[in-house]
gemmi code that builds the backbone of each chain (N, CA, C; Angstrom):
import gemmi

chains = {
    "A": [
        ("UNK", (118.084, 107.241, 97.336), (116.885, 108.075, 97.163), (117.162, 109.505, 97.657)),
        ("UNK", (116.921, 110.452, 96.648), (117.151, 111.654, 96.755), (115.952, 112.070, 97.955)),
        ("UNK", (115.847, 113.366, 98.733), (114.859, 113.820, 99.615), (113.543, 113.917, 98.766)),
        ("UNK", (113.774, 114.940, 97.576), (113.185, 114.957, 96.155), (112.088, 113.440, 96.033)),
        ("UNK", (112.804, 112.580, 95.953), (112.565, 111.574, 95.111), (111.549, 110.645, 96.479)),
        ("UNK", (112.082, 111.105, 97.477), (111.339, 110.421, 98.591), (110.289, 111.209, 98.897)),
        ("UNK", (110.306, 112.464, 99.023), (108.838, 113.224, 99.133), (108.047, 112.528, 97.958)),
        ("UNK", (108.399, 112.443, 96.716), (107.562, 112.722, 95.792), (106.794, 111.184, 96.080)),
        ("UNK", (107.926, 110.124, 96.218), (106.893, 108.691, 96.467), (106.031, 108.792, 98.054)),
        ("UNK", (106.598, 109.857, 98.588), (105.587, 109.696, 99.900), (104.251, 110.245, 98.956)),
        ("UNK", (104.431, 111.644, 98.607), (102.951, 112.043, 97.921), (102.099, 111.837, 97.362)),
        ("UNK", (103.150, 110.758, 96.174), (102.044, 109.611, 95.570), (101.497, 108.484, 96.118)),
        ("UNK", (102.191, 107.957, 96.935), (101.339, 106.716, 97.933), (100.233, 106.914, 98.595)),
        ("UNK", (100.388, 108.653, 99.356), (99.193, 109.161, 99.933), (97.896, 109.290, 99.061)),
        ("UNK", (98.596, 110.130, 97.953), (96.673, 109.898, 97.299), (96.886, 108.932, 96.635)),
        ("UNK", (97.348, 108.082, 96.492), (96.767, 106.344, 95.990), (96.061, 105.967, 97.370)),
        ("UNK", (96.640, 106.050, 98.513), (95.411, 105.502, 99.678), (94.442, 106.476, 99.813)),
        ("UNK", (94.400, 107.746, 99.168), (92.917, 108.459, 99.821), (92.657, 107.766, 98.632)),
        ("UNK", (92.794, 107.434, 97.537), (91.752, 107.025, 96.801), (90.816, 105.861, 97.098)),
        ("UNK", (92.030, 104.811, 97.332), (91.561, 103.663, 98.472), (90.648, 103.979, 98.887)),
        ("UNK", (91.102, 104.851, 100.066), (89.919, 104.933, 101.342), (88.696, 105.369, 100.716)),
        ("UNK", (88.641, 106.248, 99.806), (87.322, 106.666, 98.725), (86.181, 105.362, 98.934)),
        ("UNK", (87.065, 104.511, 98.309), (86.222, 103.374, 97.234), (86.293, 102.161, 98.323)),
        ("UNK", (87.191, 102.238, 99.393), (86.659, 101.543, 100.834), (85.486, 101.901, 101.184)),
        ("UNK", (85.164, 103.282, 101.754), (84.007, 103.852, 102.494), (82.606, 103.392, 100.863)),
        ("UNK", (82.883, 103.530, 99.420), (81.880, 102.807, 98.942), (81.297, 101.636, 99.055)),
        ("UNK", (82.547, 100.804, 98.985), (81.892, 99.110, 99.750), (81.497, 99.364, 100.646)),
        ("UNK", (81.970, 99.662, 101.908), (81.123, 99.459, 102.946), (79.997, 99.936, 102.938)),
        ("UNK", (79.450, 101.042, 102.377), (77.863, 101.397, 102.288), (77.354, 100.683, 101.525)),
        ("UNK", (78.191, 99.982, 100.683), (76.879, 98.740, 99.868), (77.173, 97.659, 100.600)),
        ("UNK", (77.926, 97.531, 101.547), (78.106, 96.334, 101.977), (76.943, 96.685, 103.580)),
        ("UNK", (76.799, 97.381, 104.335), (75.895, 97.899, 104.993), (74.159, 97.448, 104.686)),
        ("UNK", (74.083, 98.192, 102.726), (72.959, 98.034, 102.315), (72.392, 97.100, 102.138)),
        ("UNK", (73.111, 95.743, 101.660), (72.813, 94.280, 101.824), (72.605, 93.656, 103.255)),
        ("UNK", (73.341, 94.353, 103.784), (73.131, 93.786, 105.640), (71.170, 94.118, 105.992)),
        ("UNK", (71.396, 95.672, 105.557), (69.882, 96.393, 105.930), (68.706, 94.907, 105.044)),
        ("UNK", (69.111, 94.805, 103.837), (68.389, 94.544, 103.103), (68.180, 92.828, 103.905)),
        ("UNK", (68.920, 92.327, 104.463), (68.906, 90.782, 104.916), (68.159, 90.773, 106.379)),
        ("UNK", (67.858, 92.278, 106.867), (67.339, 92.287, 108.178), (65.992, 92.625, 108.229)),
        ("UNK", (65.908, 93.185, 106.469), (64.331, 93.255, 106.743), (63.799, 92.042, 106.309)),
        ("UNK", (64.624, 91.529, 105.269), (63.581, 89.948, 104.865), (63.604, 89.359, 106.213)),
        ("UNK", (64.518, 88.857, 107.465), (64.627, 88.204, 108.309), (63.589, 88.783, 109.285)),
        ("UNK", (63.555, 89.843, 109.401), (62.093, 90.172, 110.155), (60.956, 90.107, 109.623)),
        ("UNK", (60.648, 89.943, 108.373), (59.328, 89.511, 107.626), (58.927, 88.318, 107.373)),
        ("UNK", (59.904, 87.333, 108.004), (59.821, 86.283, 107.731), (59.897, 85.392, 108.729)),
        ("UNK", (60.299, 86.268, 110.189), (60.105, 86.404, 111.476), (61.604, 84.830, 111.570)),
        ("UNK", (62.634, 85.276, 111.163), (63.971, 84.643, 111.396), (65.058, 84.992, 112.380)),
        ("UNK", (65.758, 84.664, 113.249), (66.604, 85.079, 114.134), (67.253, 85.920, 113.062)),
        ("UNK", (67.917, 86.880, 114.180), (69.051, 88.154, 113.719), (70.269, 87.373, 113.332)),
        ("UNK", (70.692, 86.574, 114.248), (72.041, 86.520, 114.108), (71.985, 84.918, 114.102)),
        ("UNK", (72.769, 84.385, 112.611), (73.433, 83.230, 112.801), (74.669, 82.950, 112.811)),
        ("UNK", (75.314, 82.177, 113.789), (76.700, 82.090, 114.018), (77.472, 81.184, 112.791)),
        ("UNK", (76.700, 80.834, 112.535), (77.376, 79.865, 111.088), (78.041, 80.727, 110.074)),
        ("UNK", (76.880, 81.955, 110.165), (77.548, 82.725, 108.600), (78.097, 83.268, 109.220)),
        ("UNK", (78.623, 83.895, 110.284), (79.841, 84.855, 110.402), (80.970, 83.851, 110.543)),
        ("UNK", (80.988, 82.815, 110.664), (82.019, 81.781, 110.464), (82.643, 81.522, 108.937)),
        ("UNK", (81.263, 81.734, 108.112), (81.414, 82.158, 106.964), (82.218, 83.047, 106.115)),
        ("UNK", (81.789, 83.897, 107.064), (82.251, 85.712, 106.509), (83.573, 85.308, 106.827)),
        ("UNK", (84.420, 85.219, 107.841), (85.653, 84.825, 108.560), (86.176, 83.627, 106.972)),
        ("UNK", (85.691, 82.737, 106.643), (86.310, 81.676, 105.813), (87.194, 82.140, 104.416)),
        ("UNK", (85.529, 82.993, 104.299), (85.439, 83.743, 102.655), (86.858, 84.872, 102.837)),
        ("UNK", (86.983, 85.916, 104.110), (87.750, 86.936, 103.679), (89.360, 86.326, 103.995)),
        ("UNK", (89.175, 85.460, 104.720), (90.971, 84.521, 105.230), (91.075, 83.909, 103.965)),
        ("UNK", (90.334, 83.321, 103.369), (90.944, 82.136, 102.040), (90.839, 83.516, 100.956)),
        ("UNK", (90.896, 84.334, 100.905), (91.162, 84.760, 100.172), (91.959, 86.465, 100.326)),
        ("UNK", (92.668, 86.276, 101.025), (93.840, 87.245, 102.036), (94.906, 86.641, 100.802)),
        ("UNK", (95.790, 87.419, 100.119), (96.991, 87.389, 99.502), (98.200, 88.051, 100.173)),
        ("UNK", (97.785, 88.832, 100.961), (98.853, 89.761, 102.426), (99.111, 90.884, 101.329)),
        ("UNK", (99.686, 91.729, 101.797), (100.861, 91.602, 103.208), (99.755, 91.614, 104.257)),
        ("UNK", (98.608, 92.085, 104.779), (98.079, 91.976, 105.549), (97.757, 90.635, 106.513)),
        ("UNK", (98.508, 90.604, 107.430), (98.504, 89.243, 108.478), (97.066, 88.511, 108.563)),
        ("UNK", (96.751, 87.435, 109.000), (95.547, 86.816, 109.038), (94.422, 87.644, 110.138)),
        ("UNK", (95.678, 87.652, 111.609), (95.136, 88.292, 112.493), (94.312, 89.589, 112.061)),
        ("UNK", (95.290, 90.278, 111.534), (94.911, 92.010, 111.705), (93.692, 91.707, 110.538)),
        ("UNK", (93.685, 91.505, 109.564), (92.385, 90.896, 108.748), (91.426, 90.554, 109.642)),
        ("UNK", (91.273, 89.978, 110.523), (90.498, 88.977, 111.220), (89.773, 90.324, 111.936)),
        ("UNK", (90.484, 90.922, 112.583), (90.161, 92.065, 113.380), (89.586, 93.018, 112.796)),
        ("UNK", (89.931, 93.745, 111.490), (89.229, 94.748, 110.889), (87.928, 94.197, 110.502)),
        ("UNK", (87.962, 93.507, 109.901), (86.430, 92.551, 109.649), (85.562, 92.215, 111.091)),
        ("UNK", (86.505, 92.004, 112.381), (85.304, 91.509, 113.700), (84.737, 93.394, 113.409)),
        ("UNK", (85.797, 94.103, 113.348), (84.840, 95.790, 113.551), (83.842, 96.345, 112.749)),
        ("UNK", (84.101, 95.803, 111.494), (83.475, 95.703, 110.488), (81.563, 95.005, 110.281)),
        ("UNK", (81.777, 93.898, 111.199), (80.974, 93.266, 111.566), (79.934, 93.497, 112.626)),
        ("UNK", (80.783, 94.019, 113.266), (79.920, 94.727, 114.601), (79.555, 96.007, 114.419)),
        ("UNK", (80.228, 96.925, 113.556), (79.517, 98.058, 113.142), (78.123, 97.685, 112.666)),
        ("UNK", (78.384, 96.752, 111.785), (76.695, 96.600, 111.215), (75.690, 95.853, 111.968)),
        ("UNK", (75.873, 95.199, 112.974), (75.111, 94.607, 114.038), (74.685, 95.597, 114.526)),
        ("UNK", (75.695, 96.592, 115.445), (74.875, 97.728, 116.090), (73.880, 98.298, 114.957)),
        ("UNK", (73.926, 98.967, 113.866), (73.455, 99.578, 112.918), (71.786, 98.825, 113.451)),
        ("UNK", (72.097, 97.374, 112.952), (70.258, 97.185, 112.914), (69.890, 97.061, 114.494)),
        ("UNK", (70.837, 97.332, 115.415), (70.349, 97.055, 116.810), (70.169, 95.013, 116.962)),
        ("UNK", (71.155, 94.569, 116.311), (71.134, 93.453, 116.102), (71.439, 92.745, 117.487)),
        ("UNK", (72.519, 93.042, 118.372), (73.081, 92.369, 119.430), (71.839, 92.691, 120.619)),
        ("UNK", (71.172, 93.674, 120.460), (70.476, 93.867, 121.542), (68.781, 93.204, 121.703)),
        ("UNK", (68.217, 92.772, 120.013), (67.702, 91.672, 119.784), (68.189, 90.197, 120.160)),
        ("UNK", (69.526, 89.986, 119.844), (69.904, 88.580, 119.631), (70.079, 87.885, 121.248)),
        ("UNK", (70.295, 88.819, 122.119), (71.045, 88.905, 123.625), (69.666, 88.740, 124.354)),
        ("UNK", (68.619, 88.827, 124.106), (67.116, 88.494, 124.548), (66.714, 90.063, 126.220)),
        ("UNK", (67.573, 91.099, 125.887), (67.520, 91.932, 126.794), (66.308, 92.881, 126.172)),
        ("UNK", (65.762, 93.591, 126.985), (64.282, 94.283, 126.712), (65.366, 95.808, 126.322)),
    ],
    "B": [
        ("UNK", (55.961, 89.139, 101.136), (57.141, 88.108, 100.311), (56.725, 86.955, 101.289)),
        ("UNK", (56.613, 85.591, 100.113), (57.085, 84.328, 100.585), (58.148, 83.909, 101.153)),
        ("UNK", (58.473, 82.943, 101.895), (59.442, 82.300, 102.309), (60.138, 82.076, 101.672)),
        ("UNK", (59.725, 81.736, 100.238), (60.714, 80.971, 99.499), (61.520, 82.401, 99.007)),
        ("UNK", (60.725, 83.348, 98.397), (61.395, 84.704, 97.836), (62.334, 85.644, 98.979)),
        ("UNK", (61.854, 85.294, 100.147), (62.410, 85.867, 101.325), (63.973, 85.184, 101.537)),
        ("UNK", (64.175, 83.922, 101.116), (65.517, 83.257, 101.343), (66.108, 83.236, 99.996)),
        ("UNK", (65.557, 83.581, 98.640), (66.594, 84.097, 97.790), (66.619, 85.371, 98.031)),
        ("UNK", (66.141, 86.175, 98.250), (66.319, 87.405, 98.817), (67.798, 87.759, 100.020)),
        ("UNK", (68.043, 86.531, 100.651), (68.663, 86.769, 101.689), (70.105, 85.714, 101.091)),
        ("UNK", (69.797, 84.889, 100.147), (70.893, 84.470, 99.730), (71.977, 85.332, 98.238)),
        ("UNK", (71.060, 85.768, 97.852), (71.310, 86.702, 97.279), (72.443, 87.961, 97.090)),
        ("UNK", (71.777, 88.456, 98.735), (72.592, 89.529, 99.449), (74.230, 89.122, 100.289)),
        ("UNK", (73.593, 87.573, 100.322), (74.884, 87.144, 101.218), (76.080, 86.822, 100.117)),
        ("UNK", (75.649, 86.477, 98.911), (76.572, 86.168, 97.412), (77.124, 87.522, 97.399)),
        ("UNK", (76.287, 88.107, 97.301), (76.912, 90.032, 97.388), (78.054, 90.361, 98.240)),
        ("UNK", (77.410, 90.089, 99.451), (78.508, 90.295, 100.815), (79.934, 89.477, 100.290)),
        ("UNK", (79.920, 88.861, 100.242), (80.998, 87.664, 99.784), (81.724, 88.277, 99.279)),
        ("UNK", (81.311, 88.840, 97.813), (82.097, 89.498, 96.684), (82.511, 90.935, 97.046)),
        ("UNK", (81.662, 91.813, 97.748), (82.409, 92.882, 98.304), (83.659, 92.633, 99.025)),
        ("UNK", (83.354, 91.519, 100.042), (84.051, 91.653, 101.647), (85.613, 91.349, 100.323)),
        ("UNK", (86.013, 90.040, 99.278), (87.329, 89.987, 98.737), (87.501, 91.164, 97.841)),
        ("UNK", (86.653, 92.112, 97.706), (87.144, 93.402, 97.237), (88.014, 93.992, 98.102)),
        ("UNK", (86.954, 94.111, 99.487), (87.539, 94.943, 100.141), (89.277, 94.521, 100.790)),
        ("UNK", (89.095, 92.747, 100.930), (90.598, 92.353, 101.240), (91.675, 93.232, 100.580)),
        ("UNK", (91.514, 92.908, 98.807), (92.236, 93.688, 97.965), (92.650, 94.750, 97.953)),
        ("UNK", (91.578, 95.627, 98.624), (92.259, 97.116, 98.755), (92.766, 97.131, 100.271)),
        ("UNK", (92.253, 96.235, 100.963), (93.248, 96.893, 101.887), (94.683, 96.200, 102.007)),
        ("UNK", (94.465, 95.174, 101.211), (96.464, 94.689, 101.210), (96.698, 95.885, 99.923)),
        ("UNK", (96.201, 96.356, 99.288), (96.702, 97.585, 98.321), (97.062, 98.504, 99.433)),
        ("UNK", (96.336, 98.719, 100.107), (96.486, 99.557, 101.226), (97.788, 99.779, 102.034)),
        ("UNK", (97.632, 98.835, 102.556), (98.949, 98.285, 103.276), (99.828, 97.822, 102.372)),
        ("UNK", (100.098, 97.756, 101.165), (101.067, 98.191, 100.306), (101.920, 99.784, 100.446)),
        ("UNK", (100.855, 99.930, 100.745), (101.318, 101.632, 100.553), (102.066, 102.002, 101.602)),
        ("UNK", (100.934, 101.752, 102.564), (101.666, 102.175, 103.801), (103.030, 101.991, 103.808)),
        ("UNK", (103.522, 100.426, 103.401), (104.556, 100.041, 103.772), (105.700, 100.869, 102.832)),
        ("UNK", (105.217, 101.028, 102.022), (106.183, 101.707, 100.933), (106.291, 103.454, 101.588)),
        ("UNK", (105.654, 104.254, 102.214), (105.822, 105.342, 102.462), (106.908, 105.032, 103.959)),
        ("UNK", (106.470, 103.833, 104.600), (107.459, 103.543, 105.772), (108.503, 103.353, 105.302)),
        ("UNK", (109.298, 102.924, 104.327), (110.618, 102.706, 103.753), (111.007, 104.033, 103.118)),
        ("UNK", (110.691, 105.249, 102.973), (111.182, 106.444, 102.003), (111.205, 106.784, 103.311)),
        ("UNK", (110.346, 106.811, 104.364), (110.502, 107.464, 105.363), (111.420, 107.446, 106.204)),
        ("UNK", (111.544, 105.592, 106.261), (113.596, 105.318, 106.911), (114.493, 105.928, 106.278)),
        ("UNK", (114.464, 105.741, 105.178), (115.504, 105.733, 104.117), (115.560, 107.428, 104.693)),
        ("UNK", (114.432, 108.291, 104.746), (114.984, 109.734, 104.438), (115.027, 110.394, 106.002)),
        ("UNK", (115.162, 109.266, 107.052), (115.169, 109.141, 108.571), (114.196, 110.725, 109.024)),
        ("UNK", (112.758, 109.919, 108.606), (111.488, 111.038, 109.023), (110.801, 110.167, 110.120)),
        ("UNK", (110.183, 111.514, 110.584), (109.339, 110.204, 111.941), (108.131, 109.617, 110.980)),
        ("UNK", (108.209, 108.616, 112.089), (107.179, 107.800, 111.121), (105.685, 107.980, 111.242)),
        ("UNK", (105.504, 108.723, 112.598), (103.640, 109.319, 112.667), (103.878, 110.705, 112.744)),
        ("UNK", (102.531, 111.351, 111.320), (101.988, 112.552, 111.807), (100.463, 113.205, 111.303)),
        ("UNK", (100.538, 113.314, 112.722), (99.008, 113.584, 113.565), (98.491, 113.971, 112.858)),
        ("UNK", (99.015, 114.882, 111.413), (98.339, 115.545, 111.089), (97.833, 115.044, 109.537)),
        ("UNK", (98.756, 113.796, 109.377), (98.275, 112.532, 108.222), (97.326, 111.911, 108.659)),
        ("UNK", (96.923, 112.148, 109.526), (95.848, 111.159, 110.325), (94.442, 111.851, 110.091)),
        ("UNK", (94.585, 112.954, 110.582), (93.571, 113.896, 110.298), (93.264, 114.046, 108.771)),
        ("UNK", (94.122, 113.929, 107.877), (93.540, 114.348, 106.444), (92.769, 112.521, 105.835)),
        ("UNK", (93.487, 111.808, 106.847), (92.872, 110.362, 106.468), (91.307, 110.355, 106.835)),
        ("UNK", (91.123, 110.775, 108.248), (90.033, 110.876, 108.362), (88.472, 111.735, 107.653)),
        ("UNK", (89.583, 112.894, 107.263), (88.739, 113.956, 106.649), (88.104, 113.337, 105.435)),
        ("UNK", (89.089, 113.158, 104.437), (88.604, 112.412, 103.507), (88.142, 111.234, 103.274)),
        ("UNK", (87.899, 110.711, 103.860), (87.397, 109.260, 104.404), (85.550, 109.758, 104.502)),
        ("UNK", (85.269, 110.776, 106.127), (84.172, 111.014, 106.563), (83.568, 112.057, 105.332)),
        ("UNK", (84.716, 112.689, 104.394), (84.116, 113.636, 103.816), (83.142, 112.738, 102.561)),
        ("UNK", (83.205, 111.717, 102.375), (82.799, 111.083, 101.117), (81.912, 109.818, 101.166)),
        ("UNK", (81.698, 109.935, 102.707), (80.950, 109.511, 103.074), (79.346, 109.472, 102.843)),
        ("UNK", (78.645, 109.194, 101.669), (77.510, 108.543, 101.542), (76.362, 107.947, 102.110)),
        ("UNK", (76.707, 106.976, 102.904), (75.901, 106.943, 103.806), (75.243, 105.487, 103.311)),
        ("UNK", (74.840, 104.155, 103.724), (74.001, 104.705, 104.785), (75.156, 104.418, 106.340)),
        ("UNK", (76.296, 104.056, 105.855), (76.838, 104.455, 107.927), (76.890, 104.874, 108.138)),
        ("UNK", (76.793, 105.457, 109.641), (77.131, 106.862, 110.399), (78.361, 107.039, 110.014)),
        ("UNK", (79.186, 108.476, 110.597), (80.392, 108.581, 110.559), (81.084, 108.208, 111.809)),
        ("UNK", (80.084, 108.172, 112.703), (80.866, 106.998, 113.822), (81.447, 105.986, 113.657)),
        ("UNK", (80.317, 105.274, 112.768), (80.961, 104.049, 112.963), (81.845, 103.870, 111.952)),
        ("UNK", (81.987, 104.529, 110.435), (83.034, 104.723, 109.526), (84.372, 105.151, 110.405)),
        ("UNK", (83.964, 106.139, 110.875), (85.327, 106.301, 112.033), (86.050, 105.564, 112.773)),
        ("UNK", (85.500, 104.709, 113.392), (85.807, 103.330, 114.050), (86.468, 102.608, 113.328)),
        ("UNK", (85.834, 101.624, 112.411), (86.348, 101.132, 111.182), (87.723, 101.901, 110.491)),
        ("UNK", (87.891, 103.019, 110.226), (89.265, 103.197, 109.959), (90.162, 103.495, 111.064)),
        ("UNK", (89.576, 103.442, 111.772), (91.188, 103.816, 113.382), (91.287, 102.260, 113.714)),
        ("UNK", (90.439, 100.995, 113.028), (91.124, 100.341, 113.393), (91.854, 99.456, 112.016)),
        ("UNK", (91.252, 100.211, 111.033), (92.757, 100.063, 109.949), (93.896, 100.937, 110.076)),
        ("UNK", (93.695, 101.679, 110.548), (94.976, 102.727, 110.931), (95.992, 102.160, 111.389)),
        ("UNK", (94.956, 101.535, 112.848), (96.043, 100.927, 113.899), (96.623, 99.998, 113.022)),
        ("UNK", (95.914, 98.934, 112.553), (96.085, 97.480, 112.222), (97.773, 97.584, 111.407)),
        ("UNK", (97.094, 98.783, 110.587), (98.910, 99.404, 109.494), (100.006, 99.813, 110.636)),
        ("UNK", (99.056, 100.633, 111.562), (100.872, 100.939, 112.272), (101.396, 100.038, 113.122)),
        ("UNK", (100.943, 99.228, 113.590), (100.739, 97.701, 114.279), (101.685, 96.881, 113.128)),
        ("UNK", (101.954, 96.844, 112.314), (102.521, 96.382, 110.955), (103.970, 96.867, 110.870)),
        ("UNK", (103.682, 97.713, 111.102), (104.953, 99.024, 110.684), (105.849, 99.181, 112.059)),
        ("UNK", (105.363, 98.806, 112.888), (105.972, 98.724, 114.340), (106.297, 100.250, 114.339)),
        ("UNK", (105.065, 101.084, 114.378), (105.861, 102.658, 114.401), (105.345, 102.820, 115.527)),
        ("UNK", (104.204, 102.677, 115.566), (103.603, 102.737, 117.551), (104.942, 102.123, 118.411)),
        ("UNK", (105.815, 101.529, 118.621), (106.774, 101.165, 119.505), (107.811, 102.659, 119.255)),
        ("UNK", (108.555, 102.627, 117.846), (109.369, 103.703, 117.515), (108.801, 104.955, 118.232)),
        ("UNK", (107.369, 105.030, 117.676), (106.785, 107.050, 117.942), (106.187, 106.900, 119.670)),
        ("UNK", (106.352, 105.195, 120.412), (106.149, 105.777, 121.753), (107.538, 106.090, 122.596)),
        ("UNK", (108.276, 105.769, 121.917), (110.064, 106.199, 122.454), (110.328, 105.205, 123.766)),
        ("UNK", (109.651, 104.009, 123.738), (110.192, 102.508, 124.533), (110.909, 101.207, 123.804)),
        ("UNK", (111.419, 101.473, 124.466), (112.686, 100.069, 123.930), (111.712, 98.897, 123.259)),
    ],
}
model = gemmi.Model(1)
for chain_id, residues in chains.items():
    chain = gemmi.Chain(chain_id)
    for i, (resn, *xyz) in enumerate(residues, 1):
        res = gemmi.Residue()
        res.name, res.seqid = resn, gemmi.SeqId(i, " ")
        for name, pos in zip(("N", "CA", "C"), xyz):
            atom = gemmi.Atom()
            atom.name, atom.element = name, gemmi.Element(name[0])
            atom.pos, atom.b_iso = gemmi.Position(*pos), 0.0
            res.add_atom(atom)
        chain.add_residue(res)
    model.add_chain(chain)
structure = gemmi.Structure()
structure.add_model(model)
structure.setup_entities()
């Protein structure tokens, strides 16, 4: 690989991941918006915040269907942050934790 | 809303979640495709493997396209810990801290 030839695949890899990251940061705001949208039926319907089943869930759905290279772990982890971003969002942990 | 409309309402959203969250797997092993491929031009053309200042344009464009409804906090969060998760991968955090 020429220097040439290695800049040029560094340059293109980069904006193939900003594009990524583009259309990442879109899921997650629709993925956010369904969260919002599951916290207001659950408060209108006067349902706990948090069930531990479905995030066991969430964990099943994104591991069985991991093709890698991304490890199980590091998967596992971007999704716990992922997860907890949107908990804080509705003030979910501080409902669920029974603290005033 | 009824109960009953209140739990397709909420099952609904969770079918949703589902289908985003193996989107999002996809792009980020696309992701980490990349990465890995800019880490090999980068041996190959013996460049360091972090710079600060790739980091910063990750972020920029990331927060810049940002929509909403997440903060950019917590979008921020969420990618420093895909960041890490890639250089954690790449074993460049050991290389760029200069310890055995």
């Amino acid at each position: 690989m020429t220097p040439e030839e290695g800049w040029r695949l560094i340059e293109e890899s980069r904006a193939r991941i900003d594009a990524l990251d583009r259309k990442l940061v879109e899921l997650l705001n629709e993925r956010t918006r369904m969260v919002e949208r599951i916290g207001r039926a659950k408060a209108e319907l006067d349902l706990p915040v948090k069930e531990s089943n479905r995030e066991d869930d969430v964990f099943r759905n994104v591991l069985g269907h991991n093709a890698g290279p991304i490890p199980p772990d590091a998967l596992r982890r971007v999704f716990e942050r992922i997860i907890e971003e949107m908990r804080e969002l509705q003030g979910m942990r501080r409902q669920s934790s029974g603290t005033p």
